[in-house]
C-alpha positions as CSV (number, residue, x, y, z in Angstrom):
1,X,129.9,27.4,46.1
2,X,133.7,27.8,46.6
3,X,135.8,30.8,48.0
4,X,139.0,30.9,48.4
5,X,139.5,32.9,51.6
6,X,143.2,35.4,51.9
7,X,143.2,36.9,55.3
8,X,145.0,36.5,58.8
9,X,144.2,34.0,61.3
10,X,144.2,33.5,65.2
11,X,144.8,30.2,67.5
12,X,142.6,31.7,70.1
13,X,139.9,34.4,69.4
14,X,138.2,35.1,66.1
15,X,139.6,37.2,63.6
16,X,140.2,37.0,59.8
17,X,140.2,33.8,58.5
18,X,139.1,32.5,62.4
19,X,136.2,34.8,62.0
20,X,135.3,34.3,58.0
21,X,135.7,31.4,57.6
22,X,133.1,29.7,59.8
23,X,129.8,31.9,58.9
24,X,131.1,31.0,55.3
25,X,130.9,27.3,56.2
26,X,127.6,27.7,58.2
27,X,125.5,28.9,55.4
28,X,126.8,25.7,53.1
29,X,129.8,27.6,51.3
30,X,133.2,25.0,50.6
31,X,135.9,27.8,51.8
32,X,139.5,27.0,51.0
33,X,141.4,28.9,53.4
34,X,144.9,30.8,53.3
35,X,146.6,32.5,55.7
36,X,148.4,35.6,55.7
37,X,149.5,35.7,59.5
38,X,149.3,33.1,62.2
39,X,148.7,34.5,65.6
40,X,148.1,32.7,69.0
41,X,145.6,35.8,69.0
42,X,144.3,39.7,68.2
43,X,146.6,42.1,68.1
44,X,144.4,44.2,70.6
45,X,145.4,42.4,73.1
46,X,149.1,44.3,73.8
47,X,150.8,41.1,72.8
48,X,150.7,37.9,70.7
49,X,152.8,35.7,69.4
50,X,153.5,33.8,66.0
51,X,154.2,35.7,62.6
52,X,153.9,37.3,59.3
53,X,153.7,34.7,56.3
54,X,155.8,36.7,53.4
55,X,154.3,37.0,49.5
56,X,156.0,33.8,48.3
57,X,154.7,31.6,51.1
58,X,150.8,32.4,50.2
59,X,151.9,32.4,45.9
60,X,153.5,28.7,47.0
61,X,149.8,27.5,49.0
62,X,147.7,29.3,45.8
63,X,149.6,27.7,43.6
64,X,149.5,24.4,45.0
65,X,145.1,25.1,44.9
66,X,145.6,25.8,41.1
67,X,147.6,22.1,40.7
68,X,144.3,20.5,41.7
69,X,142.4,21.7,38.6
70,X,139.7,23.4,40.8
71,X,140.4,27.0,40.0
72,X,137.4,27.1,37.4
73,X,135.3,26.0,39.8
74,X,135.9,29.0,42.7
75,X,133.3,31.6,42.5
76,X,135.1,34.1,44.7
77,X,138.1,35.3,46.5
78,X,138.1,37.3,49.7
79,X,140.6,39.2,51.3
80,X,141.1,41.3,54.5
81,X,144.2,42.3,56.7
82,X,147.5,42.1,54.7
83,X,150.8,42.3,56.8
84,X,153.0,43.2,54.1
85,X,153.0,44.8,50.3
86,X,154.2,41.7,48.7
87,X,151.5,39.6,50.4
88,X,148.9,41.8,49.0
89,X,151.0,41.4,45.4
90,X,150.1,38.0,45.9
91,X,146.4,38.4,47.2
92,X,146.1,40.1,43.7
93,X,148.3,37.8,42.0
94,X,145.6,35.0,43.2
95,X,142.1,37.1,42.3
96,X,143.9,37.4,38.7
97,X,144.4,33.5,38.4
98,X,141.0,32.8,40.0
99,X,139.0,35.4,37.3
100,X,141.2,33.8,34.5
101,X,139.9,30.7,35.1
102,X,136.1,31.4,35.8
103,X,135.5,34.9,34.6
104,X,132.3,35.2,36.6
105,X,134.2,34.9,39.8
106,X,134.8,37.7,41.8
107,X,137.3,39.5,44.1
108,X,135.8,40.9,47.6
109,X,138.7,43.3,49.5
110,X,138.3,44.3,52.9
111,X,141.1,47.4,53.0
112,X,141.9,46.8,56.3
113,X,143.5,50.1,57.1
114,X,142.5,51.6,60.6
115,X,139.5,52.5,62.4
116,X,138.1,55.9,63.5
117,X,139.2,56.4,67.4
118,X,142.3,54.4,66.5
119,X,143.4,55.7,63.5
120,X,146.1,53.7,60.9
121,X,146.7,50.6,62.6
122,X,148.4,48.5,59.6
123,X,152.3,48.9,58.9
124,X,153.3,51.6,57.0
125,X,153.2,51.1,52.9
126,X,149.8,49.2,53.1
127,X,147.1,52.2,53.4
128,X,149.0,53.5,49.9
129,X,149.1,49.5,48.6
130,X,145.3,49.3,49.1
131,X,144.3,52.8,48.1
132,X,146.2,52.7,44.8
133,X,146.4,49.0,44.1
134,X,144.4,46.9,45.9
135,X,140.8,48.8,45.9
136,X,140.7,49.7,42.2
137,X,141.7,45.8,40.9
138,X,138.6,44.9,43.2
139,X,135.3,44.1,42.5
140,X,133.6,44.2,45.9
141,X,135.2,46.5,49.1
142,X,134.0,46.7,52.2
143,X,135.0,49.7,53.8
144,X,134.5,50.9,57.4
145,X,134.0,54.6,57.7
146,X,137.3,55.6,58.7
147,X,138.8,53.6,55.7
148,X,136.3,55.2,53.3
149,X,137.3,58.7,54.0
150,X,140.7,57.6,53.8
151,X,140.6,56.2,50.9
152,X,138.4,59.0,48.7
153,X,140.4,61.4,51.0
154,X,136.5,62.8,52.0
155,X,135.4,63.7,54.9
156,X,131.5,61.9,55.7
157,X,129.7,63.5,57.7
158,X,126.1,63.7,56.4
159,X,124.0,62.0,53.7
160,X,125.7,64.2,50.9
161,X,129.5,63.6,51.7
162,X,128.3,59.6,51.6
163,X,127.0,59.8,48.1
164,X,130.4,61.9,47.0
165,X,132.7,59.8,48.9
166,X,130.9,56.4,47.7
167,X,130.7,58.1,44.2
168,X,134.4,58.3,44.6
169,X,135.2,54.7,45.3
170,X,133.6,53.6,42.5
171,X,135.0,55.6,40.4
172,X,138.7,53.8,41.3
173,X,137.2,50.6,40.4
174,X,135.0,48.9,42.6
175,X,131.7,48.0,41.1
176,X,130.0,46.8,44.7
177,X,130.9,49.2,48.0
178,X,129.8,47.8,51.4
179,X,130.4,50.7,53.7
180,X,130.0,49.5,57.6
181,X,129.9,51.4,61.1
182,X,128.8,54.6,59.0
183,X,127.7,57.7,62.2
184,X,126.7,60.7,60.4
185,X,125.3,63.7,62.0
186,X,121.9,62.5,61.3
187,X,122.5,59.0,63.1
188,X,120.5,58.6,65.8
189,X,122.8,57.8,68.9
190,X,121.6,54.7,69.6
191,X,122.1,53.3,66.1
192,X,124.4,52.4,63.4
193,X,124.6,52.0,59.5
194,X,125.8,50.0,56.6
195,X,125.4,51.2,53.0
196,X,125.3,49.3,49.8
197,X,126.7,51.0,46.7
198,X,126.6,50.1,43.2
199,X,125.7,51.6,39.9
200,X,122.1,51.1,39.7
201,X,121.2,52.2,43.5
202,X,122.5,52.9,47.4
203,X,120.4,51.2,50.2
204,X,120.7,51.4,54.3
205,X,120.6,49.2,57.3
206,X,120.0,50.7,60.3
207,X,120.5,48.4,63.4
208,X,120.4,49.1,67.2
209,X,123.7,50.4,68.4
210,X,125.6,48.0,70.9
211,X,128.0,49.0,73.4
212,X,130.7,46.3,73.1
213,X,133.9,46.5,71.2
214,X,134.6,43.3,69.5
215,X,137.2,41.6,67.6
216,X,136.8,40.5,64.0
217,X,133.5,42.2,63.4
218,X,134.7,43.5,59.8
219,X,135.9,40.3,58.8
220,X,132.4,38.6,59.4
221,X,130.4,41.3,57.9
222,X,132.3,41.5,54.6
223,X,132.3,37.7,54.5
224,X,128.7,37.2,55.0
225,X,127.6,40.3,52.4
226,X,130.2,38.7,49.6
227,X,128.6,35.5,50.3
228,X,125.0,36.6,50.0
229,X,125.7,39.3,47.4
230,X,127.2,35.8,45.4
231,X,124.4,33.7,45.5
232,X,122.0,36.6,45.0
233,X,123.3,39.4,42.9
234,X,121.3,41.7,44.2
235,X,122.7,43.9,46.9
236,X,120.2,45.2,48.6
237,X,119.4,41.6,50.1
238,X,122.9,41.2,50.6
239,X,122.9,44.1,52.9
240,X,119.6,42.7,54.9
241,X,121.0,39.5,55.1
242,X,124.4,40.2,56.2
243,X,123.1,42.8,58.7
244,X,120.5,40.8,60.5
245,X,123.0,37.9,61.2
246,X,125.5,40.5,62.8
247,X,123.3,42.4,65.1
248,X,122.0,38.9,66.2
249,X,126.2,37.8,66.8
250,X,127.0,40.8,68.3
251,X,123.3,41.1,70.3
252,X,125.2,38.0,72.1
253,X,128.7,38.9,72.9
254,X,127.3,41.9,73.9
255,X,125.1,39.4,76.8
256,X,128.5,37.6,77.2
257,X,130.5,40.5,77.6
258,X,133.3,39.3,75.8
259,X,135.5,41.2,73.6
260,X,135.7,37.7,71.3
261,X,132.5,37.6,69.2
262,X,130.1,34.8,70.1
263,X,130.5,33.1,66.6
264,X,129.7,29.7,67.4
265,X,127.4,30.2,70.7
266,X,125.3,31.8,68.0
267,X,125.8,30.4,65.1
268,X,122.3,30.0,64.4
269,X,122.0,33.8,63.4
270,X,124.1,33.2,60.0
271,X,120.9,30.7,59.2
272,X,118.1,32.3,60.8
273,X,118.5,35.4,62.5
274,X,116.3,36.2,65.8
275,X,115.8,40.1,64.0
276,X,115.6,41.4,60.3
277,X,116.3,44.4,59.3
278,X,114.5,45.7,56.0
279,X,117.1,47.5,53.5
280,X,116.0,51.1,52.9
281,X,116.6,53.1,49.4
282,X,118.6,56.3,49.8
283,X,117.0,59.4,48.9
């Protein structure tokens, strides 16, 4: 399998591509990454250094992919954090030259947008660019809960406003919707959720909640759901899969008690996780 993987990338740390790429790698996947940003490290920090790679510079590295002849042979693109509208133009620009030559391949967005107790976090023009561009040319998203309700403009607060808000998404475009760090008045305190959406069903993972605040969380998650959802079609697993290997990554930095996420100390969790979680059907 071959993905061709869009998103940011830090020296030190792990986030975007420095926290996609590997898991990818680990469970046998050939990733061909391309990077949006360079930074020495997370944002979160207060200060970094390095820069923002314009549209033309990631069109020039996609384009110079295609020259190989391999195009045909990529089953996926993923994308996450975009610094700029005309490096999502040519995040989409790349999905459309990837599906053109293999028509089966498909095009996972994270809409990196903001987070709830943070709020909009990405330069200004990008929430709009991935609302009303981005998310309906893709095939996959993998929203977090603050970036659903932004995007269906609905509030989620129980089981109801979910299905309506997920209902919502779909309609823009998406045909798969991976909803992560869902909290709904129902959710037990010491838990969290991820949701699976798609036409024929909606399934949850509920996994133990851990007190830690990590880097690059999102961009592992959505990489290890496209991955599995890939190679299985079927959602629900993806979900269960994807899941289990997170709460066994994060179980550790949480031991560490490090705000970097312990992707190689337990890199063993992509492969076999120490804890499953069993996907549930929504009522």
């Amino acid at each position: 399998m071959n993905i061709l993987s869009i998103q940011s990338h830090v020296a030190y740390g792990h986030a975007g591509n420095a926290a996609a790429v590997f898991p990818m790698q680990r469970l046998g996947v050939e990733v061909w990454p391309v990077h949006t940003v360079q930074f020495s490290n997370h944002t979160g920090y207060g200060d970094w250094k390095g820069r923002v790679f314009d549209g033309p510079a990631v069109e020039e590295i996609v384009e110079g992919i295609a020259d190989r002849g391999v195009l045909a042979d990529c089953d996926g693109v993923i994308s996450g954090y975009m610094g700029s509208s005309d490096i999502g133009n040519a995040v989409i620009h790349a999905a459309e030259a990837v599906r053109a030559a293999n028509p089966r391949a498909m095009w996972c967005c994270d809409p990196v947008i903001g987070d709830v107790g943070r709020g909009i976090f990405v330069r200004p023009g990008i929430p709009e660019f991935m609302r009303d561009i981005a998310v309906p040319a893709a095939d996959i998203v993998t929203p977090n809960h603050f970036e659903l309700e932004f995007l269906t403009g609905t509030p989620v607060r129980d089981l109801a406003a979910l299905r309506r808000a997920l209902g919502a998404l779909h309609a823009m475009g998406p045909r798969v919707v991976l909803a992560t760090s869902v909290l709904l008045e129902d959710t037990p305190a010491d838990a969290i959720d991820m949701v699976a959406s798609t036409a024929q069903g909606q399934w949850r993972v509920r996994t133990p909640r851990l007190e830690l605040n990590a880097n690059g969380t999102g961009d592992m998650v959505a990489a290890l759901f496209f991955v599995h959802h890939l190679r299985s079609g079927n959602p629900s697993e993806a979900l269960s899969r994807a899941a289990a290997s997170v709460h066994g990554v994060l179980s550790e930095t949480a031991r560490a008690g490090t705000r970097e996420i312990r992707l190689i100390a337990a890199q063993e969790e992509f492969v076999t996780p120490t804890r499953t979680f069993a996907a549930e059907t929504l009522a």
